[in-house]
ROZALUM-616258 format. One line per 3 residues: number of its first residue (from 1); their letters; for each residue x, y, z of C-alpha. Coordinates in steps of 0.05 Angstrom, whole numbers. Example, Ala and Ser with C-alpha at 12.3 -4.5 7.8 and 13.67 -1.06 7.14 Angstrom:
BEGIN
1 = AS = 246 -90 156; 273 -21 143
! end
This chain:
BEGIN
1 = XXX = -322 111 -536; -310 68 -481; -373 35 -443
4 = XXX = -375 57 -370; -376 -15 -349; -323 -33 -388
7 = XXX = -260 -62 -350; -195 -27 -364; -136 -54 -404
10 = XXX = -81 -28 -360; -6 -37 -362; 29 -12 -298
13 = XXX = 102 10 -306; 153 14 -249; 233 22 -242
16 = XXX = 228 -48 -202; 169 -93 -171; 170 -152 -133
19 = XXX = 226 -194 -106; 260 -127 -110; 239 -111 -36
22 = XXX = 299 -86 -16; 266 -18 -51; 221 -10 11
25 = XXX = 151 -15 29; 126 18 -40; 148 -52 -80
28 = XXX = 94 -90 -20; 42 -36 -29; 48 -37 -111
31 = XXX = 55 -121 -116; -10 -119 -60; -45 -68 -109
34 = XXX = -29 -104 -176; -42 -175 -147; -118 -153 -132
37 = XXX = -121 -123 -197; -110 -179 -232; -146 -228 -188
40 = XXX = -209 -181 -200; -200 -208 -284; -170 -134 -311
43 = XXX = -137 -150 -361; -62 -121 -333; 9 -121 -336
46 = XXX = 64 -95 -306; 124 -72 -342; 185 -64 -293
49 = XXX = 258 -71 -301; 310 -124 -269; 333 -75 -207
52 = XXX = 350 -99 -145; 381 -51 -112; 464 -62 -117
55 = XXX = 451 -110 -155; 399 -140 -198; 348 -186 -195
58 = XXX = 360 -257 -233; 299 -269 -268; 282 -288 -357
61 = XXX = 285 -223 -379; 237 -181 -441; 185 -250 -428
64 = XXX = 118 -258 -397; 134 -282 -332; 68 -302 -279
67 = XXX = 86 -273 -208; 41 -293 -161; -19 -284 -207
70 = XXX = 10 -221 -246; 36 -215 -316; 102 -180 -300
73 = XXX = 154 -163 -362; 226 -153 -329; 272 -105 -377
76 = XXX = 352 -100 -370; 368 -37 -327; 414 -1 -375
79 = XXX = 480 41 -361; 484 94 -331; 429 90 -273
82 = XXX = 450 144 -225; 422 130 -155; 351 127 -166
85 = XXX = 349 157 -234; 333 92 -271; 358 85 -350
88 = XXX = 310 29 -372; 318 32 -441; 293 -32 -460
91 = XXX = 232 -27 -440; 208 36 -491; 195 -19 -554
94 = XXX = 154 -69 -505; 105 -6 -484; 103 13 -552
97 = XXX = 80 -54 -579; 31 -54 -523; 1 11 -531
100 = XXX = -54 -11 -578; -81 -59 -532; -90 -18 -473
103 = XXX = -139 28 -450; -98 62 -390; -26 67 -363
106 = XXX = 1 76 -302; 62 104 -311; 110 108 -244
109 = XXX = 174 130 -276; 178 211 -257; 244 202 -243
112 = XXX = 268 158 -293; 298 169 -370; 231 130 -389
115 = XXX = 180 197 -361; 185 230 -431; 190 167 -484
118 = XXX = 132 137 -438; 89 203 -444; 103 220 -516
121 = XXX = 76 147 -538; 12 157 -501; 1 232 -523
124 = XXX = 11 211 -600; -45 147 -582; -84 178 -546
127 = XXX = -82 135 -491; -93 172 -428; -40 158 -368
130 = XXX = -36 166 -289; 7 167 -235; 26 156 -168
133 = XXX = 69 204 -138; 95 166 -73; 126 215 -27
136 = XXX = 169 245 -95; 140 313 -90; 133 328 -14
139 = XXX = 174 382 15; 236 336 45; 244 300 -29
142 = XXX = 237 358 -71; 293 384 -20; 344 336 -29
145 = XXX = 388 355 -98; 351 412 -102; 378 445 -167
148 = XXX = 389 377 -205; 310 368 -191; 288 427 -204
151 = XXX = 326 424 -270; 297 363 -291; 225 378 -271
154 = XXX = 231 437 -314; 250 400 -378; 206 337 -371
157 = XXX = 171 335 -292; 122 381 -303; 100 359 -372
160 = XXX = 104 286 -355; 56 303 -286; 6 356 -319
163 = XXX = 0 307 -380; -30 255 -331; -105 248 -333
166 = XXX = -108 235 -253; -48 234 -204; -54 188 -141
169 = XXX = -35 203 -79; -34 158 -16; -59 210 34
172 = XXX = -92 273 39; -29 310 63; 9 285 2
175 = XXX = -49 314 -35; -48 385 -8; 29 386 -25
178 = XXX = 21 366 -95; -38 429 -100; -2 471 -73
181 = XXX = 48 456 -130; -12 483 -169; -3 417 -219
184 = XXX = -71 410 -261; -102 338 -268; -146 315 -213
187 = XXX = -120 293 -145; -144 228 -125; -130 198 -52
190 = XXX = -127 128 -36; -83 97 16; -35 37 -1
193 = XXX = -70 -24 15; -46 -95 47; -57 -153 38
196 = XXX = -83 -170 102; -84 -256 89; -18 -271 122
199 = XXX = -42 -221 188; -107 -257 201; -76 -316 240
202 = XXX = -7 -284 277; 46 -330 295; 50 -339 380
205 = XXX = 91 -279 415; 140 -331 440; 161 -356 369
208 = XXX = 197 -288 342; 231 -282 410; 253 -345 407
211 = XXX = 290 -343 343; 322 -270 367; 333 -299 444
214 = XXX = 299 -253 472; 268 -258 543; 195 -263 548
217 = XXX = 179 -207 588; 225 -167 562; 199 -101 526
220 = XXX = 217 -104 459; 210 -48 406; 217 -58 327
223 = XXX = 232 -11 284; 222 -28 208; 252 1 147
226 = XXX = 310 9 100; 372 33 131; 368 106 102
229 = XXX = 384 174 143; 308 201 126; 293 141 174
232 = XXX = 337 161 228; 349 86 258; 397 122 309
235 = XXX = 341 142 345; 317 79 353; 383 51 384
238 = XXX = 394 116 426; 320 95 462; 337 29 465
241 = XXX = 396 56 503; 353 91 551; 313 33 577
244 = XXX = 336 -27 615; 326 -94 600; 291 -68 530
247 = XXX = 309 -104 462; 306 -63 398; 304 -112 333
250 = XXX = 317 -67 271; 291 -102 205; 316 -72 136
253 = XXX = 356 -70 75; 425 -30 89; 448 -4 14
256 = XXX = 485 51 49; 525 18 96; 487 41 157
259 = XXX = 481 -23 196; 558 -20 208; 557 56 245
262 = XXX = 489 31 278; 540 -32 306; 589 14 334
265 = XXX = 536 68 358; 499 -2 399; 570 -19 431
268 = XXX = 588 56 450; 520 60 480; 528 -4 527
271 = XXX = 474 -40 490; 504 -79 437; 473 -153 466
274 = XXX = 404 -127 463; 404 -102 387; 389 -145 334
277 = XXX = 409 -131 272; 363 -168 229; 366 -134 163
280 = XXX = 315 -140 105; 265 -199 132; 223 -254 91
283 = XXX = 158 -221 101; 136 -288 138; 194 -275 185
286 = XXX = 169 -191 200; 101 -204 215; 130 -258 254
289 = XXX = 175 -196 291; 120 -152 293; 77 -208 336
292 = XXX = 138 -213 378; 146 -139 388; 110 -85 438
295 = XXX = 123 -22 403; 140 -2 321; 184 63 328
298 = XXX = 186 100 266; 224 161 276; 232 192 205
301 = XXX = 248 256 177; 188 310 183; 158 315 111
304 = XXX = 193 251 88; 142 194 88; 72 191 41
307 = XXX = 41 137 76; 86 88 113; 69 25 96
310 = XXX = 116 -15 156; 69 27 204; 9 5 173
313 = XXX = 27 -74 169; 46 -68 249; -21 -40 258
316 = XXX = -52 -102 222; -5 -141 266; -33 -114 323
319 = XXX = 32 -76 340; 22 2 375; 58 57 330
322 = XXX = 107 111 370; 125 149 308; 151 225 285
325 = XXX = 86 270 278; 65 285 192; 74 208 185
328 = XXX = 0 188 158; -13 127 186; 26 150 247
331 = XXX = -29 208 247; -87 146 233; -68 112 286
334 = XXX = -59 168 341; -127 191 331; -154 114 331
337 = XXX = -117 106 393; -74 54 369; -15 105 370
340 = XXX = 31 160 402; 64 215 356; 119 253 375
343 = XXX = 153 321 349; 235 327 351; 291 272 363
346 = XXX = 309 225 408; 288 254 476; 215 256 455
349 = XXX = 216 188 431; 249 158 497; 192 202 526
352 = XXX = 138 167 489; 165 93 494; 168 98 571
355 = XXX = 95 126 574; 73 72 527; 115 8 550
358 = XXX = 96 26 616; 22 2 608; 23 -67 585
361 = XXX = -61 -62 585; -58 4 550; -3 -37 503
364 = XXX = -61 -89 485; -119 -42 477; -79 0 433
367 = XXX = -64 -61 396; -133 -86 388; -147 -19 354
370 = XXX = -98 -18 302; -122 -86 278; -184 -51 277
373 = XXX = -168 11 237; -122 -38 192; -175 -90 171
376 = XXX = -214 -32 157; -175 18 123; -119 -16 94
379 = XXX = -147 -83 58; -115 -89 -10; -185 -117 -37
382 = XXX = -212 -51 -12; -162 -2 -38; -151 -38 -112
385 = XXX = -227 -24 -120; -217 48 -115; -158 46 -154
388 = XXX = -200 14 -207; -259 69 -203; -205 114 -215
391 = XXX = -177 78 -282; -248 67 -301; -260 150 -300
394 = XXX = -193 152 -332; -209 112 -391; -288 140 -403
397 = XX = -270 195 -427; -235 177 -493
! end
């Protein structure tokens, strides 16, 4: 029996972890998570594989490696990998001969080859496992290859979720989707968390427009995010379109070959010379766009983000939010009054970015706010606690 003080021995197991950022703001939100795990002396590591999107990262592979104060093993993606169905084979044997050391798993492989092995070596050790579920069973994912899905959940998903002894979700909405699912372990909320260090002291305004050449008064919007249709960049460009003298900077990887039909769209439109195409930023050079900026769009598909964590590190920034209604932190922010969301397309959010850049004051005291509700919601140190409480339940009841 475990003692209830006792610390967990916890391996955390991902398709791909930090540098791999060009996977999006869950890579941040895990590396944050894991890197205040560790600094809090759990005894952790994280087992991961060498993706990096088209290609992969170049890194010692199936070693110990220290990144920035984690243990991290990096495995060989194997062959096939279709889209994001990752074939990690390698990195079965290295759980295995870490399975008697550990007192919890987090597994986030669902929709990997790896879900069943992963499961099957815990069940036979007894070694109780969670998960996260990160937007991969709301209503716009479970959508998208609907009968290949459904196929697969039927054969491994469900076992793989119901086997789990707790099943984290990142907001309470994501947690009424996954009930209504009717899956059986306990739900347990807690939002990603950030680490807030590099927000406390923001670069000047003046030093992000700068390096874009962007006039000081001029309004300038952000939007942040991989270049992927559930994001719907176009409707950032089709407001910047709208508004004179505005500059839109769009910040994000492009593995689908967006940034070349957003190009065209920008020159169509007349407003080619004040989009900048930045794609995926250092995360020293975002927050030093999001200091720059006076708005964060974030127009995305109804039912299609768990948390959005882009939206959460402008609020930190002290960046307002103009994003699609359902978003959470979108949601967190509009009743902290540090935000303004908006139902349908493009007309509603040229709507909303004329009523907001409008008001420089109400700009600032929105602003203010979200710093607010970000230092207070969103600290990494914060969240990884109640990550831990929920590893520490986890593991008392072997």
């Amino acid at each position: 029996m475990t003692l209830p003080d006792a610390l967990p021995h916890l391996v955390v197991v991902n398709a791909f972890y930090k540098p791999a950022f060009v996977y999006g703001g869950p890579v941040r939100s895990l590396a944050a998570l894991c890197e205040e795990i560790a600094a809090s002396r759990v005894p952790l590591k994280v087992l991961t594989t060498d993706a990096g999107g088209t290609s992969r990262l170049d890194l010692p592979l199936n070693v110990p490696l220290n990144v920035d104060g984690v243990e991290v093993i990096y495995t060989p993606l194997g062959q096939p990998s279709l889209g994001s169905f990752f074939y990690a084979p390698a990195l079965i044997p290295i759980f295995a001969a870490l399975v008697p050391s550990l007192t919890v798993a987090h597994l986030e492989v669902l929709w990997t080859h790896a879900a069943y092995p992963l499961m099957r070596l815990c069940q036979r050790a007894g070694l109780p496992y969670t998960t996260s579920l990160r937007g991969q069973l709301l209503p716009y994912a479970l959508h998208r290859s609907r009968l290949r899905k459904r196929l697969y959940l039927s054969l491994v998903g469900w076992r793989f979720l119901n086997g789990a002894a707790a099943i984290h979700c990142t907001d309470p909405g994501e947690a009424a989707a996954a009930r209504a699912l009717r899956l059986h372990p306990p739900l347990v909320v807690v939002p990603n968390g950030i680490d807030l260090t590099p927000f406390r002291n923001l670069p000047p305004r003046e030093q992000g427009r700068s390096r874009w050449h962007i006039p000081a008064e001029a309004p300038l919007i952000l939007f942040s995010g991989r270049l992927h249709p559930k994001k719907r960049p176009q409707i950032a460009l089709e407001v910047l379109s709208g508004l004179k003298n505005a500059h839109l900077i769009v910040a994000g990887a492009d593995e689908l070959g967006m940034a070349l039909t957003l190009q065209a769209q920008a020159k169509q439109q007349g407003c080619a010379d004040r989009f900048h195409l930045a794609g995926l930023l250092e995360h020293k050079a975002l927050i030093e766009a999001m200091s720059a900026a006076d708005l964060l769009i974030m127009p995305s598909e109804a039912d299609s983000e768990n948390f959005g964590m882009a939206a959460a590190e402008a609020l930190a920034a002290g960046l307002p939010l103009l994003t699609s209604a359902g978003i959470p932190v979108g949601e967190a922010a509009r009743q902290a009054g540090a935000g303004l969301t908006v139902t349908g397309g493009s007309p509603a959010f040229l709507e909303g970015a004329r009523t907001l850049l409008a008001d420089r004051a109400l700009l600032r005291a929105m602003g203010e706010r979200g710093r607010v509700l970000a230092f207070a919601r969103y600290d990494s140190q914060r969240t990884a606690q109640e990550m831990l409480q929920m590893w520490r339940a986890v593991q008392k009841r072997i």
